[in-house]
C-alpha positions in Angstrom: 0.0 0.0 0.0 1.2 3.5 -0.8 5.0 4.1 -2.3 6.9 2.4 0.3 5.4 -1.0 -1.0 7.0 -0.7 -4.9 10.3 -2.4 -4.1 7.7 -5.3 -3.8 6.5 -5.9 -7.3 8.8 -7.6 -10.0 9.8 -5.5 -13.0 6.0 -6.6 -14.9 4.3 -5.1 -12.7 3.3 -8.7 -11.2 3.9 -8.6 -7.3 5.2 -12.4 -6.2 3.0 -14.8 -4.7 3.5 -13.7 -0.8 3.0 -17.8 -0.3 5.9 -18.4 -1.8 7.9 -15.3 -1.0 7.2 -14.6 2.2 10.6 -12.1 2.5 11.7 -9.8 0.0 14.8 -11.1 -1.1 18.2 -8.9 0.1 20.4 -7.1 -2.1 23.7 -5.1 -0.8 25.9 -2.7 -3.1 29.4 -2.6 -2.3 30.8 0.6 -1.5 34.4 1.8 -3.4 36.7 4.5 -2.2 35.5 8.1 -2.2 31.8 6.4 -0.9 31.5 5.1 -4.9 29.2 2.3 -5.1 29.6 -0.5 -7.2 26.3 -1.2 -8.7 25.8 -4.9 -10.0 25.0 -5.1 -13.8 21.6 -5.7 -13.2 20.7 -2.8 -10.9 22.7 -0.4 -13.1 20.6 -1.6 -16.2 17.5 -1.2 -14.2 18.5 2.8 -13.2 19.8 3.7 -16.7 23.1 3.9 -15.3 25.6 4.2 -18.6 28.4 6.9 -18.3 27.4 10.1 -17.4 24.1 9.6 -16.5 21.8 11.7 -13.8 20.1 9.8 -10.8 17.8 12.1 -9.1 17.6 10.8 -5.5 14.8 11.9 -2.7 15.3 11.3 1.0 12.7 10.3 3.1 12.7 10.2 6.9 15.4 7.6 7.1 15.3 6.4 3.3 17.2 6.8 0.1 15.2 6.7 -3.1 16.9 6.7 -6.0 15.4 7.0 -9.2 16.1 6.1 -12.7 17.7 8.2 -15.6 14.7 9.2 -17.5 16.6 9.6 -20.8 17.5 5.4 -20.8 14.8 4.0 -22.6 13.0 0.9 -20.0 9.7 0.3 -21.7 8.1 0.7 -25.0 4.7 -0.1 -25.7 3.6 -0.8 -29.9 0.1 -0.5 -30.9 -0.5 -3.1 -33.4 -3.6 -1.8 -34.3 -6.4 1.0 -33.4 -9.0 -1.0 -34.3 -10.9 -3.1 -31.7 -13.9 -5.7 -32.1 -15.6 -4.4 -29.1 -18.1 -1.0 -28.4 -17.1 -0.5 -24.6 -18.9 2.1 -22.9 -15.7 3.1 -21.1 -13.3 3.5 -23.7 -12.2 6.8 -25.2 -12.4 5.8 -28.5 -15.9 6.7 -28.3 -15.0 10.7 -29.1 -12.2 9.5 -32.2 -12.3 11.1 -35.3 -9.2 9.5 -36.8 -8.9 6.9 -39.2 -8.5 3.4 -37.8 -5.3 0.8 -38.9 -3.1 -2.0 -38.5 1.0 -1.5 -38.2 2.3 -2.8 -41.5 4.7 -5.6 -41.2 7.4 -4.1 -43.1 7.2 -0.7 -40.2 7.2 -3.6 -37.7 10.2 -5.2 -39.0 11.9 -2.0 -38.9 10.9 -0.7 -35.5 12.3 -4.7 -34.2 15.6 -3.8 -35.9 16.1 -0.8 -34.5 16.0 -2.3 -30.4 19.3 -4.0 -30.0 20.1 0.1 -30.1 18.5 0.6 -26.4 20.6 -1.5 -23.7 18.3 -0.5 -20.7 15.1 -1.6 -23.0 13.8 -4.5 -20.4 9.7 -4.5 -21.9 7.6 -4.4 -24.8 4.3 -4.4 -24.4 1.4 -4.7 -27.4 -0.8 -1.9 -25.9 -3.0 1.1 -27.0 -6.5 2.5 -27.6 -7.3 -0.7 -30.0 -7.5 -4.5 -29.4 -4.0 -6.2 -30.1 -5.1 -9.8 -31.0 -7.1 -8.2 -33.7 -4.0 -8.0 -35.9 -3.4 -10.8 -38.1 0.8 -11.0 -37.2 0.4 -10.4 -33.6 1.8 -13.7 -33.0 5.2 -12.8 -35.6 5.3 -10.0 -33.7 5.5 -11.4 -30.4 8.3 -14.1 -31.8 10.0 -11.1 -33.5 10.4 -9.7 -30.0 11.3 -12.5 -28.0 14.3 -13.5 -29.9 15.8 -10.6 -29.0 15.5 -11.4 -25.3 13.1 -8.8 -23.7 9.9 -9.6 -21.7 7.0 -9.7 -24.1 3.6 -8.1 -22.2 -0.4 -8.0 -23.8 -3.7 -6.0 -23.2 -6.5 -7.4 -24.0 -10.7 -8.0 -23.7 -9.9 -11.7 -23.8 -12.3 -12.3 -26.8 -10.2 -13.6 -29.1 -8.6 -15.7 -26.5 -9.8 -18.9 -27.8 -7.3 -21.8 -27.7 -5.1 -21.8 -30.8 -4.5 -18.3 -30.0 -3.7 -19.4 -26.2 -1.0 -21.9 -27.5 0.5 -19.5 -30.0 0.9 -16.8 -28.0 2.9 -19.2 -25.7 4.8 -20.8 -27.8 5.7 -16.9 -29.4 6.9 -16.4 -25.7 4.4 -14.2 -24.1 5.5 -13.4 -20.6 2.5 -11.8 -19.4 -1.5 -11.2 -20.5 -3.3 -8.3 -19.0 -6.8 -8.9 -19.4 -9.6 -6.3 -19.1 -12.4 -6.6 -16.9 -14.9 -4.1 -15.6 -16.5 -6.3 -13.5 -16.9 -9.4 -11.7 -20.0 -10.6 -12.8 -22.2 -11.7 -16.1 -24.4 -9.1 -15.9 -22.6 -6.0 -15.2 -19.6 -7.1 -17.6 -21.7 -7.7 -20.4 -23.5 -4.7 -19.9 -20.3 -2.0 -19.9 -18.1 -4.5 -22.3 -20.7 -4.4 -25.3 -19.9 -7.1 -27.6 -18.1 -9.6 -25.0 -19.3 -12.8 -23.1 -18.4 -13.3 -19.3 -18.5 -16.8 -19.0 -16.3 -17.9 -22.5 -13.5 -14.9 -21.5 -13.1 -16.7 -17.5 -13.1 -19.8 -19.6 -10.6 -18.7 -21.9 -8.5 -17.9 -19.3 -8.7 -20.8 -16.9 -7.5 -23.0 -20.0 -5.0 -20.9 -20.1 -4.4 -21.5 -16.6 -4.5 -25.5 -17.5 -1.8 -24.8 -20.1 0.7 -23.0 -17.4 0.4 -26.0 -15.4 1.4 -28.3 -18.4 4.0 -26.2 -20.3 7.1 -25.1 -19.4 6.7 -21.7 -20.4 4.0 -19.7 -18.0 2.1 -16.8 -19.0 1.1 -14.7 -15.9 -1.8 -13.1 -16.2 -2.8 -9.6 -14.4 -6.6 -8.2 -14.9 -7.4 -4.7 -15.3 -10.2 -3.0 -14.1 -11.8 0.7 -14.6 -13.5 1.7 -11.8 -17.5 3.8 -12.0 -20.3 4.7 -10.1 -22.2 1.5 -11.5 -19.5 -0.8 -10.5 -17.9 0.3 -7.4 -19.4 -2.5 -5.5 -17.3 -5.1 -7.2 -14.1 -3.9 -6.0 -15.1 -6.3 -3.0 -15.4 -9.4 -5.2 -11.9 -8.9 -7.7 -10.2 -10.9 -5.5 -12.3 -13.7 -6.2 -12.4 -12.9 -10.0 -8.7 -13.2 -9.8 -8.7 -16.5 -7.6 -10.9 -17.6 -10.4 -9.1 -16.8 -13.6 -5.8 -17.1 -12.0 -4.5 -13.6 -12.1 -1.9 -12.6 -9.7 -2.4 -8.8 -9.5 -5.6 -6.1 -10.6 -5.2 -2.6 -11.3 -8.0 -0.5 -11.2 -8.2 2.8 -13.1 -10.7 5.5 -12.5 -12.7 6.5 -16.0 -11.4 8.6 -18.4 -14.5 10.8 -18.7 -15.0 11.3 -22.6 -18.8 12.3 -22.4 -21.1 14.3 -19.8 -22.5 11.2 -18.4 -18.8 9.2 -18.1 -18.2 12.2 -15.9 -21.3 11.3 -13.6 -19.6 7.7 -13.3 -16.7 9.2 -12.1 -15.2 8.4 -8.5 -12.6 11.0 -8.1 -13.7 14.8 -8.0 -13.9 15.0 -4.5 -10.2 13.6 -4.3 -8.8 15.9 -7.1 -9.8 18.9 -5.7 -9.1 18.5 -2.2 -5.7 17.2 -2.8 -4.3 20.0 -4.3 -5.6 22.7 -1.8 -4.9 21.2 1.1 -2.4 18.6 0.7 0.7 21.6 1.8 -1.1 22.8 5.0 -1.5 19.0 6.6 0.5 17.0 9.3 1.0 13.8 8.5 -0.4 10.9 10.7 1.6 7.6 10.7 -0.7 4.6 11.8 0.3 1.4 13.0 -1.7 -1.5 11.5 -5.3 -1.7 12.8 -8.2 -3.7 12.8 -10.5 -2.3 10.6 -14.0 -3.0 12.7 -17.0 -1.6 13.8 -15.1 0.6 16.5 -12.5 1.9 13.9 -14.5 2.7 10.6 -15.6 5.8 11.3 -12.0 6.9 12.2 -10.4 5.4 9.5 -12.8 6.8 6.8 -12.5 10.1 8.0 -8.6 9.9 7.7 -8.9 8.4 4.9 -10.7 11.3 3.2 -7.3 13.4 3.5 -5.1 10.5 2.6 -2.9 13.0 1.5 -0.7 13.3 4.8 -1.7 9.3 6.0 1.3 6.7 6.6 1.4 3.4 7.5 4.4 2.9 9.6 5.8 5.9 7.7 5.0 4.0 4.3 3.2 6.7 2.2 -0.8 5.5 1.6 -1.1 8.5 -0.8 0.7 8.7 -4.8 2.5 11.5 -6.0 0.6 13.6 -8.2 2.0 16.4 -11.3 4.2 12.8 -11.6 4.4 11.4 -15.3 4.4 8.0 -14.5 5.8 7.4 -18.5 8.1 9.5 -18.3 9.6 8.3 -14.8 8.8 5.2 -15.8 11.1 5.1 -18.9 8.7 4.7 -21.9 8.1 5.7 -25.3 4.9 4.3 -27.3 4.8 3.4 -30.8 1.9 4.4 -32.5 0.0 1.6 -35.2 1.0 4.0 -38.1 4.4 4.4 -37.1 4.2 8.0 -35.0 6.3 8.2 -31.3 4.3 9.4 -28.3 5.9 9.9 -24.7 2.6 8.7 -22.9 -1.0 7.3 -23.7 -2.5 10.7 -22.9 -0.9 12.5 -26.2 -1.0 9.0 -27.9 -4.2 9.8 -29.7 -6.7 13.0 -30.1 -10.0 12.4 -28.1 -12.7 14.6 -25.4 -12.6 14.5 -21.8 -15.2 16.3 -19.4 -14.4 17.5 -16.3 -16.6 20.1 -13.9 -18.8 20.5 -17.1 -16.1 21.6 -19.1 -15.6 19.9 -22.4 -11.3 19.5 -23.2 -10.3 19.0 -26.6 -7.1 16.8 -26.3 -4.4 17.0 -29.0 -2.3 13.6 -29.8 1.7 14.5 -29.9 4.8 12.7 -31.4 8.3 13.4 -31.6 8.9 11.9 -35.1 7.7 9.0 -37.3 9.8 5.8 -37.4 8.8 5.0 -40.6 11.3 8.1 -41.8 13.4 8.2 -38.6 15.0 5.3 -36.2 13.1 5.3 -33.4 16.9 5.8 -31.1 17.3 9.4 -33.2 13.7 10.3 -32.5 14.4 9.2 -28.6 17.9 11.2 -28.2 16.7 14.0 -29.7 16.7 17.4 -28.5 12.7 17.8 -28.6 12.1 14.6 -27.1 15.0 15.3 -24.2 13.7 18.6 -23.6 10.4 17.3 -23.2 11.1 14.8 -20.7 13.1 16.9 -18.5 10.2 19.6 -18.7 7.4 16.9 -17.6 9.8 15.9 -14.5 10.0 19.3 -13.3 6.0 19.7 -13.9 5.7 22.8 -13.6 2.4 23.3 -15.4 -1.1 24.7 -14.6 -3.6 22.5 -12.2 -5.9 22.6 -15.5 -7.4 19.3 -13.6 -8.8 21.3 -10.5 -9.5 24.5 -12.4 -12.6 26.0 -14.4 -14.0 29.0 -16.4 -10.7 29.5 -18.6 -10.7 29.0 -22.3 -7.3 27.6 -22.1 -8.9 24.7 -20.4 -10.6 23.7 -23.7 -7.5 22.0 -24.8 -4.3 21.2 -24.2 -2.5 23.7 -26.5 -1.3 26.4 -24.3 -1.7 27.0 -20.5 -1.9 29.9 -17.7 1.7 29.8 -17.3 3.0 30.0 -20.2 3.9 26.9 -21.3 3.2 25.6 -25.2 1.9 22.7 -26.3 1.8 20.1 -25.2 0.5 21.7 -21.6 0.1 18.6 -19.1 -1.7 19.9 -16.6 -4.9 18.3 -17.1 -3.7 15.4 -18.0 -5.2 12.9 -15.3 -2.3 10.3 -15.6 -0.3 12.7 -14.0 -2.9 13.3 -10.9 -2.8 9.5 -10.4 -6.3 9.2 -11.3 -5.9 6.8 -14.4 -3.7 4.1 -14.5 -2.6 1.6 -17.1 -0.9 -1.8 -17.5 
């Protein structure tokens, strides 16, 4: 729960079975003369730490963070396609206007070539606004990836998850299957995933399951869930979902409110806009672990509600918000036409509501690999300067603000800053969250 428990997840994303881990495993760095520290090869892949690179580090109480050099490429996510065989009500693709497509083979085969250029590249992961197994060569793409050694990761409804595709995705070395679910039941699944079937996607995914227990290669699965008003309640019951399916972590995201009435679903407005104007002013509280009972509800609900200045045992309940968790975390995406994004905000154009307001959202690339290699587009000057911008964040709180024209898009902010302005962007507030 909160920061202090990220050193307990694996590099997926997949936290390890606590069953069989009950410890987190150890590590010590060797200090050198002049208090240099001799970082083993793994670690110094893991913090983008080639010559001359820039570790930011924050202290905390009694605790060293360090964190990775933003500029060494970690994770890069390829959208095979923008189409999608599925009418969600949740999805953003609702408000498009674009053209949909497929990523040629040919830009595929270039974009694979080019890889062996990025030595801290750990993850690719087939993710977008479209449905990946949709694409006729997702499974050469998947083999064109693995042979070069990196941890291969998928998003997807599930529907096409029938059981050649299971086995060929395994034998193309699939690591790990993220599959989406907005809720636990027939019903209310069926209802906000227009065009899927409850029952055959759990299937699906228990054979899968039945596969990892025969095979010696295991996909692990993760299940991702966007949270509304209409299925709150099954927050209680993913646990079981998970049990079910055999899933071993679920990430819930708020809605990304494209229309008046997603905004009504949404979960969050309360927490935006207390956050930001009273998060300064606060002392924080470090709990022990309770018992969470009739005697302490109350209590803990009501510190709950400023979560901004809550600990447990000084372990951070709260995230950090005007954070870019793609840009900390190290990731590029590829877009199915070929076009470089630093995030899945600016990844395509599309409307978000927010206090009533309607925001017109620009997509934004730094090149187009199909004319550039993806390492020049990454190491350029644009690019760099963007990154190192979106760390500092020092952008308008479009998110908690209202009545300004500027907050119609993202082209220009209050303080000056150009496009793209990220202060609206609801990534950044640690509202949404993605695989």
């Amino acid at each position: 729960m909160g920061e202090g428990g990220r050193n307990r997840e694996h590099a997926d994303g997949l936290s390890p079975n606590p069953a069989a881990n009950p410890r987190i495993p150890r590590r010590y760095i060797n200090a050198r003369a002049k208090g240099r520290l001799d970082l083993p090869a793994d670690l110094a892949k893991k913090l983008g730490a080639s010559l001359g690179a820039r570790l930011e580090v924050r202290e905390r109480d009694c605790r060293l963070q360090v964190r990775p050099n933003i500029h060494s490429l970690s994770r890069l996510y390829v959208e095979p396609t923008s189409r999608c065989n599925l009418s969600c009500r949740t999805c953003i693709r609702n408000t498009w206007r674009e053209p949909m497509g497929d990523m040629s083979w040919p830009l595929f085969q270039r974009l694979v070539s080019q890889l062996k250029d990025f030595p801290h590249l750990e993850t690719v992961m087939f993710a977008g606004f479209g449905e990946p197994t949709v694409h006729k060569d997702i499974l050469r793409m998947i083999r064109a990836v693995k042979r070069l050694g990196l941890r291969i990761e998928i998003t997807t409804n599930g529907t096409l998850l029938d059981r050649p595709m299971i086995d060929g995705l395994r034998r193309a070395g699939l690591d790990v299957l993220w599959a989406s679910f907005d809720s636990a039941g027939e019903a209310g699944f069926e209802d906000i995933r227009r065009g899927a079937k409850f029952g055959p996607i759990v299937a699906s995914l228990q054979e899968l399951q039945a596969g990892n227990v025969r095979s010696r290669h295991r996909i692990r699965v993760g299940l991702s869930f966007v949270v509304m008003r209409r299925n709150v309640a099954d927050l209680q019951y993913l646990d079981d979902l998970a049990r079910q399916v055999g899933a071993e972590k679920v990430l819930v995201s708020n809605i990304l409110p494209y229309s008046a009435d997603m905004e009504k679903e949404m979960l969050c407005a309360l927490t935006l806009s207390t956050e930001t104007f009273t998060a300064a002013s606060k002392i924080e509280v470090s709990l022990p672990r309770l018992d969470v009972t009739a005697a302490t509800r109350e209590t803990i609900l009501r510190l709950l509600r400023g979560y901004e200045n809550l600990t447990l045992m000084g372990n951070p309940i709260f995230t950090e918000t005007n954070y870019c968790r793609f840009v900390e975390g190290r990731t590029a995406f590829v877009r199915w036409d070929g076009r470089v994004a630093p995030c899945m905000g600016l990844l395509h154009g599309y409307t978000t509501y927010l206090y009533g307001y309607e925001r017109k959202i620009k997509s934004h690339g730094f090149g187009d690999i199909g004319r550039r290699t993806l390492g020049g587009i990454w190491r350029s000057r644009a690019y760099r300067s963007f990154r190192e911008k979106v760390r500092q964040f020092d952008f308008s709180p479009c998110h908690i603000c209202g009545g300004c024209n500027l907050l119609e898009s993202n082209e220009e902010d209050c303080l000056g800053n150009a496009f793209p302005s990220c202060g609206g962007c609801l990534w950044a507030q640690g509202i949404i969250q993605c695989p």
